[in-house]
mmCIF file as gemmi writes it, N, C-alpha and C atoms, coordinates in Angstrom:
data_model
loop_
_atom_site.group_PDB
_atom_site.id
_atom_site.type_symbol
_atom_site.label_atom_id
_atom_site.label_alt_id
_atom_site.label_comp_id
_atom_site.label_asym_id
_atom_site.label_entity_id
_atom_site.label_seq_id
_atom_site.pdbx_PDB_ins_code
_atom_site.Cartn_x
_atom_site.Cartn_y
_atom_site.Cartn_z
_atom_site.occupancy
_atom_site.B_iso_or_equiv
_atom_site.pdbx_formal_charge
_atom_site.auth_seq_id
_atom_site.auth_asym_id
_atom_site.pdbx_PDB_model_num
ATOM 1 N N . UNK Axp A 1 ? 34.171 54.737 89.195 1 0 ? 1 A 1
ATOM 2 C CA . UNK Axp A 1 ? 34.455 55.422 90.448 1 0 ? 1 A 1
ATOM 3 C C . UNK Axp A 1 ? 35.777 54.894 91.006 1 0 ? 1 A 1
ATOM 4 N N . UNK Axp A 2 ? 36.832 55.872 91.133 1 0 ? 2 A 1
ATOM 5 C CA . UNK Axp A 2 ? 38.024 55.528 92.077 1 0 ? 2 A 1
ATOM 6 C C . UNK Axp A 2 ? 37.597 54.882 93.264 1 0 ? 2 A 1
ATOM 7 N N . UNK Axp A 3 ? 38.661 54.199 93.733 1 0 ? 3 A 1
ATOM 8 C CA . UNK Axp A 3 ? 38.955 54.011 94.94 1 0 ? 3 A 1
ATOM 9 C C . UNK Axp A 3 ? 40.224 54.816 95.867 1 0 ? 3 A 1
ATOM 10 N N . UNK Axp A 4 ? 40.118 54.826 96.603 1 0 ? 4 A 1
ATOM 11 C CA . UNK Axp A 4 ? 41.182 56.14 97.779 1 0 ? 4 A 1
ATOM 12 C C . UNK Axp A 4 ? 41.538 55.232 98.806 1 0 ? 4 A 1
ATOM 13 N N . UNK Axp A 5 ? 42.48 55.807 99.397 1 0 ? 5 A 1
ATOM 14 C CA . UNK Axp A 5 ? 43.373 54.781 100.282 1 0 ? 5 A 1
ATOM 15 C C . UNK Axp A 5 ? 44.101 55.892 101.168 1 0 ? 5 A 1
ATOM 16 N N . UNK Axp A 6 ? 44.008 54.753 102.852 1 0 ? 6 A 1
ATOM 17 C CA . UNK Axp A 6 ? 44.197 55.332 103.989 1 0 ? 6 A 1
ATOM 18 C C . UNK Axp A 6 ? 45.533 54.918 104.249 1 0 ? 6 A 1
ATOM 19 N N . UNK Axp A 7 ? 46.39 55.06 104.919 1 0 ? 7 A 1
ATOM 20 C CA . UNK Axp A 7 ? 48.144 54.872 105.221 1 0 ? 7 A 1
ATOM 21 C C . UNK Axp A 7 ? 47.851 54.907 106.814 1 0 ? 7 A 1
ATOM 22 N N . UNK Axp A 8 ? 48.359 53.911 107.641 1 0 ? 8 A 1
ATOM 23 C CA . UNK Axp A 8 ? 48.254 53.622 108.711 1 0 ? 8 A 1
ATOM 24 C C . UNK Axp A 8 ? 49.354 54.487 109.242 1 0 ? 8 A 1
ATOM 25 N N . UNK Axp A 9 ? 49.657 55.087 110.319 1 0 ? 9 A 1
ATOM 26 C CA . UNK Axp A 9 ? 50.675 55.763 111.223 1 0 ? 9 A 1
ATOM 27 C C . UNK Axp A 9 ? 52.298 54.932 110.651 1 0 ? 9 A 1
ATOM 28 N N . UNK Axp A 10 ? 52.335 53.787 110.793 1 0 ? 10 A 1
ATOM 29 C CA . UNK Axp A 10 ? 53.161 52.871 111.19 1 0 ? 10 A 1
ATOM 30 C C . UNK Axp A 10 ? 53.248 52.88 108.831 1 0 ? 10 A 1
ATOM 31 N N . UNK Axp A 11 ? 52.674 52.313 108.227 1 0 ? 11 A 1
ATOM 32 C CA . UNK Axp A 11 ? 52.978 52.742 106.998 1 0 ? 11 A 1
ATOM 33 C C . UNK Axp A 11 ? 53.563 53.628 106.5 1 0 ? 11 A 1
ATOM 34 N N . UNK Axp A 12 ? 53.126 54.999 107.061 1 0 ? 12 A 1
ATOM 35 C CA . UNK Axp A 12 ? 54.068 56.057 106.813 1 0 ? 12 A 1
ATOM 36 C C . UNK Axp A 12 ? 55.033 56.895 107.374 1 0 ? 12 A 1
ATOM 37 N N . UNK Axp A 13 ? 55.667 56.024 108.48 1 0 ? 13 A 1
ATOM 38 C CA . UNK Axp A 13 ? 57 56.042 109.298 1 0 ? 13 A 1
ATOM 39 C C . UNK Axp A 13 ? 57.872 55.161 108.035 1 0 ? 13 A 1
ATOM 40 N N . UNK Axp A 14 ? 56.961 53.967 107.794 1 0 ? 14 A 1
ATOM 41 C CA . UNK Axp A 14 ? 58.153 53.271 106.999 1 0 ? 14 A 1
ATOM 42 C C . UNK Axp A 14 ? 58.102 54.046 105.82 1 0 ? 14 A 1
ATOM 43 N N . UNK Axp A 15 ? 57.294 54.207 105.076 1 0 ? 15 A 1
ATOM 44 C CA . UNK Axp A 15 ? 57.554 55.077 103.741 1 0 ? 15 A 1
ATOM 45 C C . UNK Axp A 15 ? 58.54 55.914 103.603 1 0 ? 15 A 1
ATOM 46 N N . UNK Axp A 16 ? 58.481 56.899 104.94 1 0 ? 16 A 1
ATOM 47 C CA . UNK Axp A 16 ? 59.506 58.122 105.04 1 0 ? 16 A 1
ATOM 48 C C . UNK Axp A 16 ? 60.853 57.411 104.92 1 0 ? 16 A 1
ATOM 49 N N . UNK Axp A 17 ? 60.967 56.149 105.779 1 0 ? 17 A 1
ATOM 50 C CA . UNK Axp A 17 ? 62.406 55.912 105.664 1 0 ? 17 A 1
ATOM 51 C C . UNK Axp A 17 ? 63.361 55.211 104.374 1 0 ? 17 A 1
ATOM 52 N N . UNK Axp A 18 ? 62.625 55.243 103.661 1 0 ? 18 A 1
ATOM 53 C CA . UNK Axp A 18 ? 62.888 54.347 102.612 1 0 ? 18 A 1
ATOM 54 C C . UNK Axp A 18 ? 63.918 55.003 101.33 1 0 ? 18 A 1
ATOM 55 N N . UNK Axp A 19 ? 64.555 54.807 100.646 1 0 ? 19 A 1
ATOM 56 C CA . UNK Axp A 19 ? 65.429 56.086 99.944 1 0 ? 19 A 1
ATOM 57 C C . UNK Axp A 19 ? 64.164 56.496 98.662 1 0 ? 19 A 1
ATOM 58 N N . UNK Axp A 20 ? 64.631 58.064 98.48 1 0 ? 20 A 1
ATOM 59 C CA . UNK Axp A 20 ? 63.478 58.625 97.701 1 0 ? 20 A 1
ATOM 60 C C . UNK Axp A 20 ? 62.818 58.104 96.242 1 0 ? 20 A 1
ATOM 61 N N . UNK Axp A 21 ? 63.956 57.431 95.753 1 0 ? 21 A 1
ATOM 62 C CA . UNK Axp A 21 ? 63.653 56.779 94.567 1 0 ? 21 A 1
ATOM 63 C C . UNK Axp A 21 ? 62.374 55.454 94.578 1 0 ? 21 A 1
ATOM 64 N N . UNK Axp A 22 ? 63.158 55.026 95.583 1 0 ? 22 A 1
ATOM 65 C CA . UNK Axp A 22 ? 61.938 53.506 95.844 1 0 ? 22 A 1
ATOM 66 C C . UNK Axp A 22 ? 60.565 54.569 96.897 1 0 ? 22 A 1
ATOM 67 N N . UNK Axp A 23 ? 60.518 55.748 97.286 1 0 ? 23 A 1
ATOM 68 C CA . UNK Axp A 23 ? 59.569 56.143 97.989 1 0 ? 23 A 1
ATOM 69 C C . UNK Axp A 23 ? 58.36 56.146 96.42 1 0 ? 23 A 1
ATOM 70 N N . UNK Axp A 24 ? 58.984 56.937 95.494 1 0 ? 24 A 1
ATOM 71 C CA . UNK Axp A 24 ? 57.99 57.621 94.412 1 0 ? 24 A 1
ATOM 72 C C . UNK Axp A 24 ? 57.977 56.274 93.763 1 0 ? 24 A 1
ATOM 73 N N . UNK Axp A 25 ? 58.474 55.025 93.925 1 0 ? 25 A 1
ATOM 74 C CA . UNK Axp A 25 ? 57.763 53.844 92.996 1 0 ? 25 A 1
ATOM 75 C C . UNK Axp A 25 ? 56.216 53.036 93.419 1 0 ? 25 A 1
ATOM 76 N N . UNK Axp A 26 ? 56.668 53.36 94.917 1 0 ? 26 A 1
ATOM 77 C CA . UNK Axp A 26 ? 55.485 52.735 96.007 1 0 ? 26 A 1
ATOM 78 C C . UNK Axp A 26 ? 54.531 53.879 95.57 1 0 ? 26 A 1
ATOM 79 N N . UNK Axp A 27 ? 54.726 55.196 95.817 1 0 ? 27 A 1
ATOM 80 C CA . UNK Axp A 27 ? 53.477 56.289 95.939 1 0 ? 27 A 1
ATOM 81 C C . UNK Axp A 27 ? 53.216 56.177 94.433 1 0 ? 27 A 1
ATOM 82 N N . UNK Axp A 28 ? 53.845 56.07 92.769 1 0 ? 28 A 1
ATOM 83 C CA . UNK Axp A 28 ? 53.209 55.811 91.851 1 0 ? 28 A 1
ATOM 84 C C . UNK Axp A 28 ? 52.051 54.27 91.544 1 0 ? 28 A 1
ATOM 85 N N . UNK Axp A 29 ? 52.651 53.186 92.29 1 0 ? 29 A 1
ATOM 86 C CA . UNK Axp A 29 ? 51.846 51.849 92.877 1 0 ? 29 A 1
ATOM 87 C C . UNK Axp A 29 ? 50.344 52.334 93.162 1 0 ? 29 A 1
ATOM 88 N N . UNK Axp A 30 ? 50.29 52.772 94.47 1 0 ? 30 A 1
ATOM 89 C CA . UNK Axp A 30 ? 49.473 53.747 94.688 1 0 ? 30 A 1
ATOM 90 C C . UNK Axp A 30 ? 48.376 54.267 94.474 1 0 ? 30 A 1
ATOM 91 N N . UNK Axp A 31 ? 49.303 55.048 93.138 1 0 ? 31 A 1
ATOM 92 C CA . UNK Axp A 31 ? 48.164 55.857 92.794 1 0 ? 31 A 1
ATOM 93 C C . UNK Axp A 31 ? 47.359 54.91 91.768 1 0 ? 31 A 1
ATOM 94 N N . UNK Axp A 32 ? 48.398 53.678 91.173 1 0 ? 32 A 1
ATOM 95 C CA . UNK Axp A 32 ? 47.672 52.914 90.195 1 0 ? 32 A 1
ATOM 96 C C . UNK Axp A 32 ? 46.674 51.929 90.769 1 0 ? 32 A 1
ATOM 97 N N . UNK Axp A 33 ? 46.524 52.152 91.741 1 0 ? 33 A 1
ATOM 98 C CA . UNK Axp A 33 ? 45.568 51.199 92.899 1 0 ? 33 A 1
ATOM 99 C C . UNK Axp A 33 ? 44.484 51.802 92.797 1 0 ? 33 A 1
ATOM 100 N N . UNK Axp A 34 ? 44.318 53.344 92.875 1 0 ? 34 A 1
ATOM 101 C CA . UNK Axp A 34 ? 43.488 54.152 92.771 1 0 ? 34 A 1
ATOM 102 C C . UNK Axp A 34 ? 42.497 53.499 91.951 1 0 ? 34 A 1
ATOM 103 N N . UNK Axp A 35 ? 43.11 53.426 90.717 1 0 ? 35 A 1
ATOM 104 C CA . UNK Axp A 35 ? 41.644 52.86 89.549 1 0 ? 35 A 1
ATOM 105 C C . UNK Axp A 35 ? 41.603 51.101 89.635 1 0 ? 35 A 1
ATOM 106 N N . UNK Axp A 36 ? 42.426 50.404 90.125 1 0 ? 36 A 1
ATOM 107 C CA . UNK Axp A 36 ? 42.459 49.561 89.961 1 0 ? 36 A 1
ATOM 108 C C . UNK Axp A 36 ? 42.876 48.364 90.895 1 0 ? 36 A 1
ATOM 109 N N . UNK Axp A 37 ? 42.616 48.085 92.196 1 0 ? 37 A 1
ATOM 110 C CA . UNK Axp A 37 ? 44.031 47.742 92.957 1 0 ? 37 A 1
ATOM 111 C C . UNK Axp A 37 ? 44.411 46.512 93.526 1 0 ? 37 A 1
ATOM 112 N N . UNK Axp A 38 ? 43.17 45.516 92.385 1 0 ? 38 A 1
ATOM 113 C CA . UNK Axp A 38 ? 43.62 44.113 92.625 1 0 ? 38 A 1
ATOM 114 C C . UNK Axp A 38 ? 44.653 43.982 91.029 1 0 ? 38 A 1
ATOM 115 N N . UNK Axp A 39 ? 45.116 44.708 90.325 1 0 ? 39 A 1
ATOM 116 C CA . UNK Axp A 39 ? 46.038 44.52 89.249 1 0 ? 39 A 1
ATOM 117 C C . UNK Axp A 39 ? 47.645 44.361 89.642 1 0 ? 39 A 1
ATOM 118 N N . UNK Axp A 40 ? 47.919 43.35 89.42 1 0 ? 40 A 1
ATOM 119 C CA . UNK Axp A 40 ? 49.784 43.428 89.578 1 0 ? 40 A 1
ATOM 120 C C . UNK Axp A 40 ? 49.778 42.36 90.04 1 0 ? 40 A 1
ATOM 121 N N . UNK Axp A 41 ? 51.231 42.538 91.014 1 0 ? 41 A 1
ATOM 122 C CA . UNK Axp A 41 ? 51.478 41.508 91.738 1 0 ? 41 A 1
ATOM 123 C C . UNK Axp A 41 ? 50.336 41.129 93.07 1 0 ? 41 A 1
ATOM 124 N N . UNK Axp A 42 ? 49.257 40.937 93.082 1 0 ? 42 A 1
ATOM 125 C CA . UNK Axp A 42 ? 48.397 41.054 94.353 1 0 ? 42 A 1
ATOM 126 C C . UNK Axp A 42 ? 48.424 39.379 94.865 1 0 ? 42 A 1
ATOM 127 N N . UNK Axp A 43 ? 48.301 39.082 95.714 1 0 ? 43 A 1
ATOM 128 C CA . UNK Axp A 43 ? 48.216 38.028 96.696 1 0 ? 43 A 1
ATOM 129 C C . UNK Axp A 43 ? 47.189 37.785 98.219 1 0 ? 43 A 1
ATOM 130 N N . UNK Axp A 44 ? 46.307 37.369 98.601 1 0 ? 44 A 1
ATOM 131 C CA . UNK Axp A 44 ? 45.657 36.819 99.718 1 0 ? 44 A 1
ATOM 132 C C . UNK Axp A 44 ? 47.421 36.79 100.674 1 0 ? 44 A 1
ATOM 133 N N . UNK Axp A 45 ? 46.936 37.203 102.006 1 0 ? 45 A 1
ATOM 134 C CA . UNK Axp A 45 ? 48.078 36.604 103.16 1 0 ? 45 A 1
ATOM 135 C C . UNK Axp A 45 ? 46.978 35.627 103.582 1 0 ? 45 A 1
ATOM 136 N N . UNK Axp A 46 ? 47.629 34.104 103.697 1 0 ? 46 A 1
ATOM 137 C CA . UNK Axp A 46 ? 47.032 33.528 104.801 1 0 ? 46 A 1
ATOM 138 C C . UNK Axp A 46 ? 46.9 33.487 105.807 1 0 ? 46 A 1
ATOM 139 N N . UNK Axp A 47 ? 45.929 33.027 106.35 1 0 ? 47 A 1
ATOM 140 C CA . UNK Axp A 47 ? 45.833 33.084 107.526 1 0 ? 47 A 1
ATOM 141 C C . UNK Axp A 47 ? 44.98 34.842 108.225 1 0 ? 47 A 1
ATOM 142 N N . UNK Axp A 48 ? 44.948 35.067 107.427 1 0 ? 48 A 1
ATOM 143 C CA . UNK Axp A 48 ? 44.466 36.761 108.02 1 0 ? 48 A 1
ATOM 144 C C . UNK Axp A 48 ? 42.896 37.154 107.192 1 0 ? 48 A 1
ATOM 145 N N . UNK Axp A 49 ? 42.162 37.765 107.797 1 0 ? 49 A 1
ATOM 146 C CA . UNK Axp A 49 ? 40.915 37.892 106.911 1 0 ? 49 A 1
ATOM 147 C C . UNK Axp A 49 ? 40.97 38.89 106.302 1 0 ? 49 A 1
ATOM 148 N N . UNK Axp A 50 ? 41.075 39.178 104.911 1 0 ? 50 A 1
ATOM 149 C CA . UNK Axp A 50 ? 40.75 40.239 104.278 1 0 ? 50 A 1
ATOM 150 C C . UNK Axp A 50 ? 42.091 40.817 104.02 1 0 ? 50 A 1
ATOM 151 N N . UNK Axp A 51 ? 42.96 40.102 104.398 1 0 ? 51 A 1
ATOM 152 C CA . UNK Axp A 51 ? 44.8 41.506 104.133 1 0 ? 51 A 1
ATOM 153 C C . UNK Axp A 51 ? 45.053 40.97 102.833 1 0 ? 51 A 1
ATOM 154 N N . UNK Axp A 52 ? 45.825 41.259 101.974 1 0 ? 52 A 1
ATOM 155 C CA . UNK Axp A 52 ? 46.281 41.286 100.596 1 0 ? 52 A 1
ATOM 156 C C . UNK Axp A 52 ? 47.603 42.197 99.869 1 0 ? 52 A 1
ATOM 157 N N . UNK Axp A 53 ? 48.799 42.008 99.646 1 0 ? 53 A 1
ATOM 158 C CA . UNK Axp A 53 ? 49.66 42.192 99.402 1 0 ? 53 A 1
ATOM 159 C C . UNK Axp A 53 ? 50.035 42.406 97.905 1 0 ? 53 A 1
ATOM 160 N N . UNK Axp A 54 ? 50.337 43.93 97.687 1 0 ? 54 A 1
ATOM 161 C CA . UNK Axp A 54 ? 51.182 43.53 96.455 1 0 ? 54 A 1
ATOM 162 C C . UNK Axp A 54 ? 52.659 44.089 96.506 1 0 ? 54 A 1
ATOM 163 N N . UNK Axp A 55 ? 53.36 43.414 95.932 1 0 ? 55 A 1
ATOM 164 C CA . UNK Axp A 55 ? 54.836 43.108 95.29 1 0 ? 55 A 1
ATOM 165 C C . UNK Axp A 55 ? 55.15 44.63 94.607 1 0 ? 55 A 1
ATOM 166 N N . UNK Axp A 56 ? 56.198 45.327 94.826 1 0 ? 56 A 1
ATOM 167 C CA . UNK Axp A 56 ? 56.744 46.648 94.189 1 0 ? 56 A 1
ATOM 168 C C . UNK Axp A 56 ? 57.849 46.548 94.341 1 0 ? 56 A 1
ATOM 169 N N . UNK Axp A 57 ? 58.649 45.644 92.878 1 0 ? 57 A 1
ATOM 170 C CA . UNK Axp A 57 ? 60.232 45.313 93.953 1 0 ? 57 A 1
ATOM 171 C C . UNK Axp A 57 ? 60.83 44.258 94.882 1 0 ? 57 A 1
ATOM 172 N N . UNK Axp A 58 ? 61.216 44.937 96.033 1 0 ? 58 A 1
ATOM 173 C CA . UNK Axp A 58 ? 61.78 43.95 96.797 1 0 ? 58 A 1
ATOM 174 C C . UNK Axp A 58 ? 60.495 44.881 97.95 1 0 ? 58 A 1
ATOM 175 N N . UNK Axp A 59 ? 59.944 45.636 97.715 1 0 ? 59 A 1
ATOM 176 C CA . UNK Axp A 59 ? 58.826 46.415 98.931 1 0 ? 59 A 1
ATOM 177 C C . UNK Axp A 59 ? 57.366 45.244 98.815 1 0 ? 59 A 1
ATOM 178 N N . UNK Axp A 60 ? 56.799 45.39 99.932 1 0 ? 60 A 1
ATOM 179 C CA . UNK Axp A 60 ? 55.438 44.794 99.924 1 0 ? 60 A 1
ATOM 180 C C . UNK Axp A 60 ? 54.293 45.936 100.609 1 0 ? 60 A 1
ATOM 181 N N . UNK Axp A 61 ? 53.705 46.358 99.845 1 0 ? 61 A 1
ATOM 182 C CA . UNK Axp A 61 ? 51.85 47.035 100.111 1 0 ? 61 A 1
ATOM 183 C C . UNK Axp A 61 ? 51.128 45.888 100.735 1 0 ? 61 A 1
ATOM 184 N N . UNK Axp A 62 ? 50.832 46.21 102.342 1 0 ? 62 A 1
ATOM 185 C CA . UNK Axp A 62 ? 49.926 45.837 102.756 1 0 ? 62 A 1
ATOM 186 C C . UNK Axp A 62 ? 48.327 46.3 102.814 1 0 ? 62 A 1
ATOM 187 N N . UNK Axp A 63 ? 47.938 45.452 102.036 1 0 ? 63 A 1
ATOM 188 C CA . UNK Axp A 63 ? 46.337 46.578 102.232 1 0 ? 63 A 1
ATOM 189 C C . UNK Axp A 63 ? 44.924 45.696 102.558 1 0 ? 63 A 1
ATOM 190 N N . UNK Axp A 64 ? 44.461 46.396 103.173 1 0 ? 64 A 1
ATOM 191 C CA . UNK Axp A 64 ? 43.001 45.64 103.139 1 0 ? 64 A 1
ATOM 192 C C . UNK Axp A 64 ? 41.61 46.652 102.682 1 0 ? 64 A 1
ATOM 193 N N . UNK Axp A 65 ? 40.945 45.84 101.704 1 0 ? 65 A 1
ATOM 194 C CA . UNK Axp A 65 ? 40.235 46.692 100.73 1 0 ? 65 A 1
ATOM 195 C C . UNK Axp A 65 ? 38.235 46.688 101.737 1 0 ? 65 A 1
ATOM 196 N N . UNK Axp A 66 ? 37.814 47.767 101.176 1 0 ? 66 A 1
ATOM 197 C CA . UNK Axp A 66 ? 36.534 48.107 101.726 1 0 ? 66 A 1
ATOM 198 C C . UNK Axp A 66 ? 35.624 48.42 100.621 1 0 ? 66 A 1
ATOM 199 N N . UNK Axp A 67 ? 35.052 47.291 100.072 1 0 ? 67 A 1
ATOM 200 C CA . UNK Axp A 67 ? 34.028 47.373 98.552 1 0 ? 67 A 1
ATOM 201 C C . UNK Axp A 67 ? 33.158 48.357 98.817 1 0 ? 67 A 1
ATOM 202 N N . UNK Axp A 68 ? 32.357 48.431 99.753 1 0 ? 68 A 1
ATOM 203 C CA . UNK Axp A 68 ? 31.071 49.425 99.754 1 0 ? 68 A 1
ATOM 204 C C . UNK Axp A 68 ? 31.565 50.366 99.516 1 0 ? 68 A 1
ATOM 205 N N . UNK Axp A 69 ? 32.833 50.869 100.555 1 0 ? 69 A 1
ATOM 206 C CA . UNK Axp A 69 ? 33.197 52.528 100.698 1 0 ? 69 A 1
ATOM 207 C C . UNK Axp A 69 ? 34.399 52.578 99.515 1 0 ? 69 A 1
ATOM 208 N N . UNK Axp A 70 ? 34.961 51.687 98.691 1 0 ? 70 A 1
ATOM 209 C CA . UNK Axp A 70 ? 36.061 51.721 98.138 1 0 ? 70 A 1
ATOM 210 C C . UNK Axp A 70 ? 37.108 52.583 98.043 1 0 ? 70 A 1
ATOM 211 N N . UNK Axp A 71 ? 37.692 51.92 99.687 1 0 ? 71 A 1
ATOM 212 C CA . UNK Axp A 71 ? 39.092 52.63 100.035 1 0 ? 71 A 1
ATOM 213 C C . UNK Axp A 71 ? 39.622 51.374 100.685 1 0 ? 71 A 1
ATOM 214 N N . UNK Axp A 72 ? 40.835 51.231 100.833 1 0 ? 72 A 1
ATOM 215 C CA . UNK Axp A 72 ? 41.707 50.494 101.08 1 0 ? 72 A 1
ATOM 216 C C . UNK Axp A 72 ? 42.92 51.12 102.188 1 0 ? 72 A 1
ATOM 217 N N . UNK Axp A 73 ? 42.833 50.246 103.369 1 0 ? 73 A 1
ATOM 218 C CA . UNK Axp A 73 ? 43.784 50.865 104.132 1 0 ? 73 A 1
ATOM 219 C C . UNK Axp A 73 ? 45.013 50.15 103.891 1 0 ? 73 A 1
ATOM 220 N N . UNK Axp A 74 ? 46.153 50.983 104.363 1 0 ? 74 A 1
ATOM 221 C CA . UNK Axp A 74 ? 47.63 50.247 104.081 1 0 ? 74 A 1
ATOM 222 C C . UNK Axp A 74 ? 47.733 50.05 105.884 1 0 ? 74 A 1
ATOM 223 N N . UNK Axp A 75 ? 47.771 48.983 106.083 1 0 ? 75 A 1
ATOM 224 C CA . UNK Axp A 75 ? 48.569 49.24 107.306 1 0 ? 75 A 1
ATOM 225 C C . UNK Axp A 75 ? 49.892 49.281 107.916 1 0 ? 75 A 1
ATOM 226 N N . UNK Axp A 76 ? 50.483 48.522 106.537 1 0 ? 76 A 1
ATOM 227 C CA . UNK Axp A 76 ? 52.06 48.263 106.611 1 0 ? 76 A 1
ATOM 228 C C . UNK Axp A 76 ? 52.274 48.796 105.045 1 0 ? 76 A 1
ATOM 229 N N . UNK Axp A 77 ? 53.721 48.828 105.157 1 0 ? 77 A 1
ATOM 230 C CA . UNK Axp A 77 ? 54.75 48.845 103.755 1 0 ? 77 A 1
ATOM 231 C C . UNK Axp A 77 ? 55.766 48.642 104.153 1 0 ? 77 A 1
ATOM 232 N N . UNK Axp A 78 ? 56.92 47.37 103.684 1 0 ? 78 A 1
ATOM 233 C CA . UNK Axp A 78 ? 57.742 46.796 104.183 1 0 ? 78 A 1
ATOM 234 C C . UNK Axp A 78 ? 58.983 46.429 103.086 1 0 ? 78 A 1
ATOM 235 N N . UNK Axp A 79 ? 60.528 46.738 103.537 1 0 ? 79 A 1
ATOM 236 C CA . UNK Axp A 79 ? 60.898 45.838 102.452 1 0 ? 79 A 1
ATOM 237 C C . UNK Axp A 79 ? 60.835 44.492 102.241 1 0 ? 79 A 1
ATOM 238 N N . UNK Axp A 80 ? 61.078 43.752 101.835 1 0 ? 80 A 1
ATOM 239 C CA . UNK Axp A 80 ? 61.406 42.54 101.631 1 0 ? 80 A 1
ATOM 240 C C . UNK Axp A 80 ? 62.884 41.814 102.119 1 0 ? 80 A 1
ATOM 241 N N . UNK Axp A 81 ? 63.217 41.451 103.372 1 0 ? 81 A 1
ATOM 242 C CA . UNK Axp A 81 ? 64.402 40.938 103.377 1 0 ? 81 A 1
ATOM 243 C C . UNK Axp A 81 ? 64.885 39.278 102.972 1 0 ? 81 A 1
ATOM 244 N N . UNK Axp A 82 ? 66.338 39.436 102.436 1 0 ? 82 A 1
ATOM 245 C CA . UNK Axp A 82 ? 66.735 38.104 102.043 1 0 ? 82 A 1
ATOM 246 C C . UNK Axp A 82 ? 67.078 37.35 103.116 1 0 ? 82 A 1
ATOM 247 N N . UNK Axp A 83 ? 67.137 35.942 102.884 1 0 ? 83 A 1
ATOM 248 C CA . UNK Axp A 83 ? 67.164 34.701 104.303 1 0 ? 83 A 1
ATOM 249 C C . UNK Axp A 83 ? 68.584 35.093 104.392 1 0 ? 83 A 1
């Protein structure tokens, strides 16, 4: 059974702004989350209960996952800036 995934308001303001090439790498990410979506770059954030991050690039997927209902909300998607 897939899992499906919700995009927070604020996720997909940033998505839109992003140039189209890096848009369709995040939305192919995505969809590979669908079957699978602790695979890749995934990470625990500390300090936070339940958020988890993966790596696409220099972009970061914020998501927090829901086992029973298996969907995962994004609440963020962010680039990555250098110091």
């Amino acid at each position: 059974m897939n899992w499906d995934y919700r995009l927070s308001d604020k996720a997909l303001k940033n998505l839109k702004e992003f140039p189209k090439q890096d848009r369709l790498r995040i939305y192919e990410a995505l969809e590979t989350m669908k079957d699978a979506p602790f695979i890749g770059d995934i990470k625990p954030i500390q300090g936070e209960e339940n958020l988890w991050r993966r790596r696409i690039g220099a972009y970061r997927i914020y998501f927090r996952p829901f086992h029973e209902k298996r969907v995962f909300d994004i609440p963020g998607i962010e680039r990555k800036r250098s110091h």
